[in-house]
N, C-alpha and C positions, 0 to 999 in steps of 0.2 A: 504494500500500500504506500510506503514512504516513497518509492523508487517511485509509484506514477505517480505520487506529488508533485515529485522535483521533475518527471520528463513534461509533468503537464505545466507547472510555473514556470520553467523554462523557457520549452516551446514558445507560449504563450508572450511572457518576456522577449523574445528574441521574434517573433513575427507581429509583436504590436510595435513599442515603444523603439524597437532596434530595427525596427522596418527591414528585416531577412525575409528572401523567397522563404515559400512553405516549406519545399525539400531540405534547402540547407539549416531553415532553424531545428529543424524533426531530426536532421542527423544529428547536430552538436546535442541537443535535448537528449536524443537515445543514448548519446555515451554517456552523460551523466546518471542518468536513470539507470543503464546497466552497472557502472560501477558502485551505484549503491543495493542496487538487485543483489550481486554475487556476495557484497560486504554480509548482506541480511541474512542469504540462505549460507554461507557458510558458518558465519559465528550462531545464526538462530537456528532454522528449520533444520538443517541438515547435521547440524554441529556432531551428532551420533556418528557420520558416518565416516570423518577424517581424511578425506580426498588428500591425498600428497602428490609433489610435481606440476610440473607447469597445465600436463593435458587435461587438469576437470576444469582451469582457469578457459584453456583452449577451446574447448570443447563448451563451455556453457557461454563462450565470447560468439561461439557458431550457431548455437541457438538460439542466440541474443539477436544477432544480424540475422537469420529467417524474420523470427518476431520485426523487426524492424523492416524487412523488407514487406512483410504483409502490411505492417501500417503505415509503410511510402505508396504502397500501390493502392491502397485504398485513396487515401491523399490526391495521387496523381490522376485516378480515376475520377474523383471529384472535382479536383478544382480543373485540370486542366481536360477531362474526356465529357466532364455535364457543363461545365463553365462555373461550377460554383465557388466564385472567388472573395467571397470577403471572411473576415478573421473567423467568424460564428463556423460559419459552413468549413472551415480548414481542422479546427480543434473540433469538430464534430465527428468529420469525418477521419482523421488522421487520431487526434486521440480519444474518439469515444468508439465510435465501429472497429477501426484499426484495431485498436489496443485490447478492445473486446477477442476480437479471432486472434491476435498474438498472444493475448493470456493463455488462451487453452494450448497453442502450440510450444510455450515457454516452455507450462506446469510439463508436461509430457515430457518434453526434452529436458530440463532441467531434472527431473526426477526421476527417466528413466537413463539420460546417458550421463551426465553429471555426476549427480551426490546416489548413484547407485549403492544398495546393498546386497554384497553378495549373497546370494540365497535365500532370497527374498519368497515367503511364503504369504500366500493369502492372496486378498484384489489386491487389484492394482492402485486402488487409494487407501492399503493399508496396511 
């Protein structure tokens, strides 16, 4: 939740008052937000499971950028494929639809190729 704070104040920040294309403020917005995404699920949600080495940093950097590229193309589908161009319709489409269908591709990726636990018994949300 904190990480879409900051990709959504961001964003927001950087295509209002800092007058950025949509595209380029949603990327600088998503690195922030991702680096506070991996900070939260490694010290919090995951912390059980101890990932070491650069490849779960790697590897949830690669999930991170899907997520991000689903809510560029929604974005770009909006403002530049319907014409919907004013600020409302960008953070609508870019962080509210967007970041809707990137949450569920994060959660997945993040929890299945990420902070995996070996030998994981039960559902899959459990």
């Amino acid at each position: 939740m904190l990480a879409y704070a900051v990709d959504l104040a961001l964003f927001t920040c950087l295509r209002g008052p800092a007058a950025l294309d949509p595209l380029t403020a949603k990327a600088l917005s998503f690195v922030a937000g991702c680096a506070v995404a991996y900070a939260g699920n490694a010290l919090g949600t995951y912390r059980h499971t101890h990932p070491r080495g650069l490849r779960p940093c790697a590897v949830f950097l690669a999930v991170n950028v899907a997520g991000a590229a689903v809510q560029l193309l929604c974005l770009t589908v909006s403002h530049y494929g319907l014409g919907l161009t004013s600020q409302r319709a960008d953070t609508v489409s870019g962080a509210g639809i967007g970041m809707a269908l990137a949450t569920v591709l994060r959660f997945w990726g993040t929890r299945t190729l990420v902070f995996r636990t070996e030998g994981r018994v039960g559902s899959w949300t459990g």
